[in-house]
C-alpha positions in Angstrom: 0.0 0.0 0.0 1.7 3.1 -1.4 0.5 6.8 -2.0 1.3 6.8 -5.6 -1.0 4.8 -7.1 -4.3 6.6 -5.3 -2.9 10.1 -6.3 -2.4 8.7 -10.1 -6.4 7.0 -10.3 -8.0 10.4 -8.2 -8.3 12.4 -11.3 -10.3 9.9 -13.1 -12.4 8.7 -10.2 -13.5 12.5 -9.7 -14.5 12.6 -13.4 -16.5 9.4 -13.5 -18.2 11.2 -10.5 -18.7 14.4 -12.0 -20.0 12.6 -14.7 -22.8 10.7 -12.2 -24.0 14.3 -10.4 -27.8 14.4 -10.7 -29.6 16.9 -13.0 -31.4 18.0 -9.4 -30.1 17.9 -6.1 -29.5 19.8 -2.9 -27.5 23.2 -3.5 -23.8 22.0 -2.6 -22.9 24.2 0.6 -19.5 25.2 1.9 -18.8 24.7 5.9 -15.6 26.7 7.7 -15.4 25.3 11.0 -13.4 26.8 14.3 -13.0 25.0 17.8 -11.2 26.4 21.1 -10.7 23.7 23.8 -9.3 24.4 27.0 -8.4 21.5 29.4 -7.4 21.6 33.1 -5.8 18.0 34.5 -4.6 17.0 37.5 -3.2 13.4 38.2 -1.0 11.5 40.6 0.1 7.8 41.6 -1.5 6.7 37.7 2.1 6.0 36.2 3.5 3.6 39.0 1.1 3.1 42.1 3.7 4.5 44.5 4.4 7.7 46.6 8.4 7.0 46.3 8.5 9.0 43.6 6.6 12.0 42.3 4.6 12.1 39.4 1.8 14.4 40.4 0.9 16.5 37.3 -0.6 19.5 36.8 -1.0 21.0 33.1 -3.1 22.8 31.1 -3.7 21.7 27.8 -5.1 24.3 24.6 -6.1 22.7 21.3 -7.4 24.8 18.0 -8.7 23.2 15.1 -10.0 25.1 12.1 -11.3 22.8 9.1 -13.2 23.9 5.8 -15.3 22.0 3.2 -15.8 22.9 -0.1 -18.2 21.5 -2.9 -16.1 20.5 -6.2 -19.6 19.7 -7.8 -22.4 18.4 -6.5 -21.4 14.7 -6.2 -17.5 15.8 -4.9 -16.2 17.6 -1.4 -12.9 18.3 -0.4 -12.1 18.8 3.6 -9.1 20.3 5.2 -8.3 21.0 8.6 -5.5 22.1 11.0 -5.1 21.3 14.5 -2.6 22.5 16.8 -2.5 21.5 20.5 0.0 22.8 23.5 0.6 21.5 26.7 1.9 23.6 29.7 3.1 22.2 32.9 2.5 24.5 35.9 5.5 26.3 36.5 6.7 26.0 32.7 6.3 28.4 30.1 3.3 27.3 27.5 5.7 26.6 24.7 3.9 26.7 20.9 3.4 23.0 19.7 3.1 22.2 15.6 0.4 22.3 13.5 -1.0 19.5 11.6 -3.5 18.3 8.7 -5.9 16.7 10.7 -8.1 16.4 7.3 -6.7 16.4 4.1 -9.8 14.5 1.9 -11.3 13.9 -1.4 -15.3 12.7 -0.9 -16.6 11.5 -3.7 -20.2 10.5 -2.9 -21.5 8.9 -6.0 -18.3 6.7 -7.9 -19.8 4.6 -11.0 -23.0 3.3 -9.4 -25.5 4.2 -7.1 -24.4 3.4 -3.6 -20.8 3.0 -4.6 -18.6 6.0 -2.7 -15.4 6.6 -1.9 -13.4 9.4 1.1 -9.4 9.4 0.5 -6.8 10.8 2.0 -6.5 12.1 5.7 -9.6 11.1 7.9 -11.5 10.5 11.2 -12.7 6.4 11.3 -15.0 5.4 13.6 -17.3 1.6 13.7 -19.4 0.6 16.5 -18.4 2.2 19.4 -15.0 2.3 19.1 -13.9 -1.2 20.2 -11.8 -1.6 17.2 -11.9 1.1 14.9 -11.6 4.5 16.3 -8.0 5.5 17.1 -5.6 5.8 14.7 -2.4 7.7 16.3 -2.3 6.7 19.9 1.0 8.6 20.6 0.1 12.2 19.8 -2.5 12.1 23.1 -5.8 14.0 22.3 -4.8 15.6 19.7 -6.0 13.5 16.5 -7.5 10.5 15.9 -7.2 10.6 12.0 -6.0 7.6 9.6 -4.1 7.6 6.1 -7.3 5.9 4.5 -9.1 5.1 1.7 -13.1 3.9 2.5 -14.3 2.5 -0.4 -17.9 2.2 0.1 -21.1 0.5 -0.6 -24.7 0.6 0.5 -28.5 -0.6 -0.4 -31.1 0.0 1.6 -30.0 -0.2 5.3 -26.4 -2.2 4.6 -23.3 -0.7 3.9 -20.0 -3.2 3.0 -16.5 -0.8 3.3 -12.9 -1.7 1.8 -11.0 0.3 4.4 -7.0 0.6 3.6 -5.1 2.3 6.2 -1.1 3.8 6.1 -0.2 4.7 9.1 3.6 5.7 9.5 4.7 5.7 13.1 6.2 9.8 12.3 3.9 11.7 9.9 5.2 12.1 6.3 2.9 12.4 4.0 1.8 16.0 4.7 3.4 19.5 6.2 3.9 20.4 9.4 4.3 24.0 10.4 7.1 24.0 13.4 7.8 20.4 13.0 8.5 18.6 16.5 8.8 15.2 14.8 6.2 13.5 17.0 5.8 9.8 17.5 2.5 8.7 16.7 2.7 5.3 17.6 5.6 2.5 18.5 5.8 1.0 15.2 4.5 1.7 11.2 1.4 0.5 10.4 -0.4 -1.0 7.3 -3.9 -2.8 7.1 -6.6 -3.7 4.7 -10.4 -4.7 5.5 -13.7 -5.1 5.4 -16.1 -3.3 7.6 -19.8 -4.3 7.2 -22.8 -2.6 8.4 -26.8 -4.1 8.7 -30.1 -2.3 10.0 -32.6 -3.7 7.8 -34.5 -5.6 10.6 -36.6 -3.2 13.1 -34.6 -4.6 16.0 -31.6 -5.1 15.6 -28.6 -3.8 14.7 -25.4 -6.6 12.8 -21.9 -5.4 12.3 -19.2 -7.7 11.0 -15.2 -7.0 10.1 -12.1 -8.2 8.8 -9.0 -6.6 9.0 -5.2 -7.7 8.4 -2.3 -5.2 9.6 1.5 -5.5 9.8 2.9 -3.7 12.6 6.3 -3.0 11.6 9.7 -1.4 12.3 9.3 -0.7 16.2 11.3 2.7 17.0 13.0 1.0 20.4 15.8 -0.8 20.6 15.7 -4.9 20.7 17.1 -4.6 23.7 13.8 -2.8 25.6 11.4 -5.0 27.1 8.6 -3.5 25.5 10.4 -3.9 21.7 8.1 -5.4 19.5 8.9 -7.9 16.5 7.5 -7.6 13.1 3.7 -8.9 13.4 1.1 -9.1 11.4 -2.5 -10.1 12.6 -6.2 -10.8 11.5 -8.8 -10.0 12.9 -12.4 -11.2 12.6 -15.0 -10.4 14.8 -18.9 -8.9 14.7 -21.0 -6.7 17.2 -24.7 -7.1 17.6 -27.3 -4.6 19.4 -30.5 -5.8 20.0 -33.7 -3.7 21.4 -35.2 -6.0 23.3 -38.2 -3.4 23.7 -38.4 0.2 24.0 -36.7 0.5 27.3 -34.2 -2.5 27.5 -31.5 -3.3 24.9 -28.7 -6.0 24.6 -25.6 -5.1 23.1 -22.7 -7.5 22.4 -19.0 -7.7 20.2 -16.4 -10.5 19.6 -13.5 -10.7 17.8 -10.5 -13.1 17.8 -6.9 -12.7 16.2 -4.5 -15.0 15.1 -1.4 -14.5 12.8 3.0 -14.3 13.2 5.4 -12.2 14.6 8.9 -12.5 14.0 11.2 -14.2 13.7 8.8 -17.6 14.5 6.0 -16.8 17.5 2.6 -17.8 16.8 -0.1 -14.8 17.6 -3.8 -15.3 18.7 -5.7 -13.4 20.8 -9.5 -12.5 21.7 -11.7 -9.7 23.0 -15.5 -9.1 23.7 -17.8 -7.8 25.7 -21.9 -7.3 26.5 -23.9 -5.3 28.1 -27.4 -4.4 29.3 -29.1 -0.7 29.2 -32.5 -0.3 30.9 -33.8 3.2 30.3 -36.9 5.0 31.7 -39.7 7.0 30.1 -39.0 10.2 32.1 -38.0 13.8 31.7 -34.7 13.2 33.3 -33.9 10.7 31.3 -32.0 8.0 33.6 -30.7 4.9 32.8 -28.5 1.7 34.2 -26.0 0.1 32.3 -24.6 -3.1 33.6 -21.9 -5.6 31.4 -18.3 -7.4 31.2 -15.4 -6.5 29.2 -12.4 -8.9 28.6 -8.7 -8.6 26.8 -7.2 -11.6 26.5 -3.4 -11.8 28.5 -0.2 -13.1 26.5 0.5 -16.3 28.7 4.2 -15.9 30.2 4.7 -19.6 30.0 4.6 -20.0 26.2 7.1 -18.3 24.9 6.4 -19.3 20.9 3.1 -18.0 21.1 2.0 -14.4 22.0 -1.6 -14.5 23.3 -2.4 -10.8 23.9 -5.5 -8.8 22.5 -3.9 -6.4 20.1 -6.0 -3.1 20.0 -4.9 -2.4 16.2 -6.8 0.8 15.8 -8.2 1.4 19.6 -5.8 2.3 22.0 -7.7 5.4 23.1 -9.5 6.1 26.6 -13.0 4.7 26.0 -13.2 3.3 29.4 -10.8 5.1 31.6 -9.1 8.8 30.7 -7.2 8.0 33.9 -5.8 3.6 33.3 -4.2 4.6 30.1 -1.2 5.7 31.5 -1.1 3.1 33.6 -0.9 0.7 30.6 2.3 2.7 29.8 4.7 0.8 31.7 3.2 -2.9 30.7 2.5 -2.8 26.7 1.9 1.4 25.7 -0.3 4.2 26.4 -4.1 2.9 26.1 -3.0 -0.5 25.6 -6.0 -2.4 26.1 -4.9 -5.9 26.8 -4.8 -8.6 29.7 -7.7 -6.8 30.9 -11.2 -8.5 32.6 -13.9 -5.7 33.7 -16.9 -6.1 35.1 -19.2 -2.2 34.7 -21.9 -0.5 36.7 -22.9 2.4 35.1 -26.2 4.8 35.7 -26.6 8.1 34.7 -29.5 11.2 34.2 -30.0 14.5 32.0 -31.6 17.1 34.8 -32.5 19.2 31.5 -31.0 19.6 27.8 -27.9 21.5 29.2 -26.6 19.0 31.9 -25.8 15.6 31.8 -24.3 13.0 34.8 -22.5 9.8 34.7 -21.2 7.4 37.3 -18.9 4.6 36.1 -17.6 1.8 38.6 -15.3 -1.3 37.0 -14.0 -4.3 39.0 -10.3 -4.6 37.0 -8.5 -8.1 37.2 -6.3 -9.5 34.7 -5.6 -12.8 33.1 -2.5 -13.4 34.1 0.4 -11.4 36.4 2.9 -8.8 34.7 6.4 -9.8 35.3 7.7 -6.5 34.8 9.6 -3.9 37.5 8.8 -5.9 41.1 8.9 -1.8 42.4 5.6 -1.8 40.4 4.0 -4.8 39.6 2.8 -7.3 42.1 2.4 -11.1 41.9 -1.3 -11.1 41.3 -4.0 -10.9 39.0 -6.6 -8.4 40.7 -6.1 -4.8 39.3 -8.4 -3.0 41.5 -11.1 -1.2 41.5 -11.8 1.7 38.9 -14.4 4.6 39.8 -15.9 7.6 37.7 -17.9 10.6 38.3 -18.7 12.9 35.2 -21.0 15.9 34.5 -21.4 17.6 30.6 -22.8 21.0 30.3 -23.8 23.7 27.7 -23.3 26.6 29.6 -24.5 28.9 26.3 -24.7 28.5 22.2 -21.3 27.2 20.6 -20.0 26.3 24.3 -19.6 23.0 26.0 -17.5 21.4 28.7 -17.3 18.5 31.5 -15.7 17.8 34.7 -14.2 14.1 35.2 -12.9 12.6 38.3 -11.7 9.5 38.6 -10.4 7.3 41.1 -8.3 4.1 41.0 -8.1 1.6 43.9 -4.9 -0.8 42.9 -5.2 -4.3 43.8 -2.5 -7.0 43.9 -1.4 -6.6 40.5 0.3 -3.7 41.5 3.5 -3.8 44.5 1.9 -1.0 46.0 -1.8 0.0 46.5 -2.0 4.2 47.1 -5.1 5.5 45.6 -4.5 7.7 42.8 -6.8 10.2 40.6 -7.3 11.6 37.9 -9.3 15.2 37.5 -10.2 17.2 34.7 -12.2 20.7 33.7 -12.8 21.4 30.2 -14.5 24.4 27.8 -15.1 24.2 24.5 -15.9 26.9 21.5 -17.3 25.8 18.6 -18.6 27.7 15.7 -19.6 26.9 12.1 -20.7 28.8 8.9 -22.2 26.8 6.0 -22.8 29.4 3.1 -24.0 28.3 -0.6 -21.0 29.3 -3.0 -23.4 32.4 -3.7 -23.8 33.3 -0.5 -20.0 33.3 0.3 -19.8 35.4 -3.4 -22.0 37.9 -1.7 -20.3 37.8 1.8 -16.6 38.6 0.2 -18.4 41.4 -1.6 -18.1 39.5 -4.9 -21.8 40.3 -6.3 -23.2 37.9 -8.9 
């Protein structure tokens, strides 16, 4: 999977779509888009589970993102967008971090046939909820989340079937950076190719099935780091189902397994899955219970030709704790999901449109014990307990924010068990304009 051949073949796909537009259709509209976030955190104890050393944090972090769309014809967008985000320690001078493409894509919404699309280039993916397919440059923190992709795309009716490629080079190099601080994205280059596939024809329920391989090559560390990672590549197959049971209960369930070869001769399978149970109520607050098990399989110390860790290929972000993911840092990588069991309680309420509440507790164990730094890892399997409190607010148009505190309670898998937390404030600005090409004529004082 190389750039070359899709910038050679993008020409021609855009005229076969220009050539599809429809004699009548919607008036193609331009969007420019501007966000200001503003984050406050405040952790300690999350890296190591000890107070022998200090690693109490306090920072403030600012990202900017502006973005634009622009019709090419009415079957044809292009998207750009920039993103910038800075992070200043207290007691440090906010220093100016680089700006990226965060979107660089062609959208061609009508390629040959009806149904048949295609989005190329520099975009967000996201399946399901995220249990596979959400993440796809864990290192750069909350920056991004965009792939190198090309979604080829089909659907009728209520089914959709994707060919998803993905290039993902562990250091950006495929567009400019403005103040280049050569940032890691992830451990290793990436590659994969797939098949994502989407069903809501029946009135209940809700199929999803995928297959993806990816090679996972060319780790940055030395061979000589514990956390060095061989050549691998990997399949994975797996399907999520949600089923509304009726209007106030739904099931929701995903499994996928992994099997494939790392170098130079280890054997690599793996699993994950999970399920879960909503109940909602008919009321004007809106509450709800949530209760369910989620489970990473462990890589086996014992069998050393065979490597029997989940592998979150494209999730390592914090879908279940903003606060474990560094944790994970010292075992596999930052938002490593793996070796993980969790059981979840969850309830939560909306007082009114502009405030939301959630309460989150897991039970954490894993699989098997780490054998990693005896200063930080214990001898057993329990990982503790795992609590969450969060409110979301509109405090006014174009503004939003949360607070989030959370709480972990190490267990046995850890040397040490001091509490440690995680807190954070955030603010949010948002604003978008979405002018016809005549109106934006008439706006730059351009007249018919």
């Amino acid at each position: 999977m190389t750039k070359a051949p899709l910038f050679s073949i993008l020409p021609l796909l855009c005229l076969c779509a220009y050539a599809q537009k429809p004699a009548n259709g919607p008036t193609p509209k331009f969007e420019f888009g501007f966000e200001q976030r503003i984050r406050n955190e405040n952790w300690n104890n999350i890296l190591d589970y000890t107070d022998a050393t200090d690693d109490e944090r306090e920072q403030i972090r600012y990202r900017t993102r502006l973005w634009m769309k622009a019709p090419l014809g009415s079957n044809i967008d292009f998207s750009a967008g920039l993103n910038q985000e800075s992070n200043q320690k207290m007691g440090k001078v906010n220093q100016f971090d680089e700006v990226v493409f965060e979107t660089a894509y062609l959208d061609i919404k009508r390629l040959f046939v009806k149904g048949l699309s295609l989005r190329a280039g520099r975009q967000n993916l996201m399946r399901g909820e995220g249990f596979l397919l959400f993440e796809g440059n864990s290192g750069d923190g909350s920056r991004s989340i965009y792939f190198n992709a090309i979604d080829l795309s089909y659907t009728r009716k209520k089914s959709t079937i994707e060919l998803i490629g993905i290039l993902n080079p562990s250091c950006d190099r495929f567009l400019p950076r403005i103040h280049d601080q050569r940032k890691r994205l992830q451990e290793w280059d990436e590659q994969a190719l797939g098949f994502y596939y989407t069903d809501k024809n029946l009135k209940s329920t809700s199929i999803e099935g995928y297959y993806f391989y990816k090679k996972e090559v060319h780790d940055y560390r030395a061979p000589t780091n514990p956390q060095f990672q061989p050549d691998r590549h990997i399949s994975t197959l797996g399907g999520r189902v949600v089923q509304t049971i009726n209007p106030v209960w739904s099931l929701t369930g995903e499994f996928a397994g992994q099997w494939g070869a790392q170098h130079p001769n280890t054997r690599v399978s793996g699993w994950a899955g999970y399920t879960y149970v909503k109940r909602t109520w008919k009321h004007a607050m809106k509450p709800y219970l949530l209760a369910g098990y989620w489970g990473f399989s462990g890589d086996d110390p014992s069998t050393r030709d065979r490597v029997e860790g989940w592998d979150p290929i494209f999730s390592r972000w914090p879908k279940w704790s903003e606060l474990y993911i560094y944790s994970q840092v010292r075992e596999k990588g930052v938002a490593y999901w793996t070796n993980t069991s969790m059981w979840q309680a969850e309830g939560g309420f909306s007082p009114n449109k502009k405030n939301d509440f959630r309460f989150t507790f897991y039970d954490m164990r894993s699989f098997h014990p780490f054998a990693g730094s005896p200063a930080m890892f214990g001898s057993g399997t329990n990982r503790g307990q795992n609590v969450q409190a969060r409110w979301d607010f509109v405090p006014a148009k174009n503004f939003r924010g949360h607070v989030l505190y959370e709480t972990q309670i190490p267990g046995s898998f850890y040397a040490q068990q001091p509490h440690s937390y995680f807190l954070r404030f955030e603010v949010s600005y948002l604003v978008r304009y979405t002018p016809t090409l005549e109106q934006l004529r008439q706006r730059l004082g351009g007249g018919h």
